[in-house]
C-alpha positions in Angstrom: -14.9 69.9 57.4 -11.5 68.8 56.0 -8.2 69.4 57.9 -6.4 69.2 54.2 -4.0 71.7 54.2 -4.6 73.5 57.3 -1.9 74.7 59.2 -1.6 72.8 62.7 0.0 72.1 66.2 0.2 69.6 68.9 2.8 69.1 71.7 5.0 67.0 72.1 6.8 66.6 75.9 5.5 70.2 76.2 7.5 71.8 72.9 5.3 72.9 70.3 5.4 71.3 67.0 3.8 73.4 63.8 3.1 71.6 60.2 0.4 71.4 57.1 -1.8 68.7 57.0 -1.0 66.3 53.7 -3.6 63.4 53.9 -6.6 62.4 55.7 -8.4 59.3 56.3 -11.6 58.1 58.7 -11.0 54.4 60.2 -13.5 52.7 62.8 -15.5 56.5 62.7 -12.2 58.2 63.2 -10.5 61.1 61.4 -6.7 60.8 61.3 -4.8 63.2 59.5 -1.0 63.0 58.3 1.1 65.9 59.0 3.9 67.7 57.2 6.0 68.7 60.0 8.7 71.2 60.2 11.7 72.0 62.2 10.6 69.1 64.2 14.4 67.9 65.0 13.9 66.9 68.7 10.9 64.6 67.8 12.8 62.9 65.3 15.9 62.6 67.7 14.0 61.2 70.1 11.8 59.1 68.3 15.1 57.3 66.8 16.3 56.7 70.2 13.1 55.0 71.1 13.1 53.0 68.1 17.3 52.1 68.5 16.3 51.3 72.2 13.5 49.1 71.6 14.4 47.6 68.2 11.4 48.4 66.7 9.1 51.3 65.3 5.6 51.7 67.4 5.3 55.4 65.8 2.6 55.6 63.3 2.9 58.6 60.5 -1.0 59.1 61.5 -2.4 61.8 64.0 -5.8 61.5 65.2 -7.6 64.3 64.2 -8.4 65.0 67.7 -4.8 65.3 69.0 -3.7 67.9 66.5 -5.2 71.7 67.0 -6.0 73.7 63.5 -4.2 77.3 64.1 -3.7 80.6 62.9 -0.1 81.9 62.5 -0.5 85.2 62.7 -2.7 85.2 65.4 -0.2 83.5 67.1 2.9 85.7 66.3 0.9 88.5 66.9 0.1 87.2 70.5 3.6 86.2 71.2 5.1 89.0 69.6 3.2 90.8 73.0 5.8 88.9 75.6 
């Protein structure tokens, strides 16, 4: 089944972070999928930092597939909505 344009999330130092899938590929039996991500400031922040610190980039654009959940939105406002 193809992640292509399905709305997803994965966590990130425990804050959520919400995008589109854009692209897909399989390497070594793998699915990886790139992800469209938005409002995704601290992860960008921080990801800088790393890369300023270290002097290099070890971040790779490329999610596997595995590490990234498929969601509904409104299932997911409607449950939070309930707090």
């Amino acid at each position: 089944m193809s992640m292509l344009e399905k709305i997803v999330m994965n966590v990130w130092n425990g804050v959520p972070r919400f995008g589109r899938v854009i692209e897909e590929k399989t390497e070594n039996k793998w699915r990886f999928v790139k992800v469209n991500w938005v409002k995704d400031n601290e992860f960008e922040m921080d990801q800088q930092r790393v890369i300023d610190l270290r002097g290099y980039d070890k971040y790779s654009e490329w999610y596997r597939a595995d590490k990234v959940r498929v969601i509904d939105p409104s299932k997911l406002i409607d449950k939070l909505s309930e707090l």
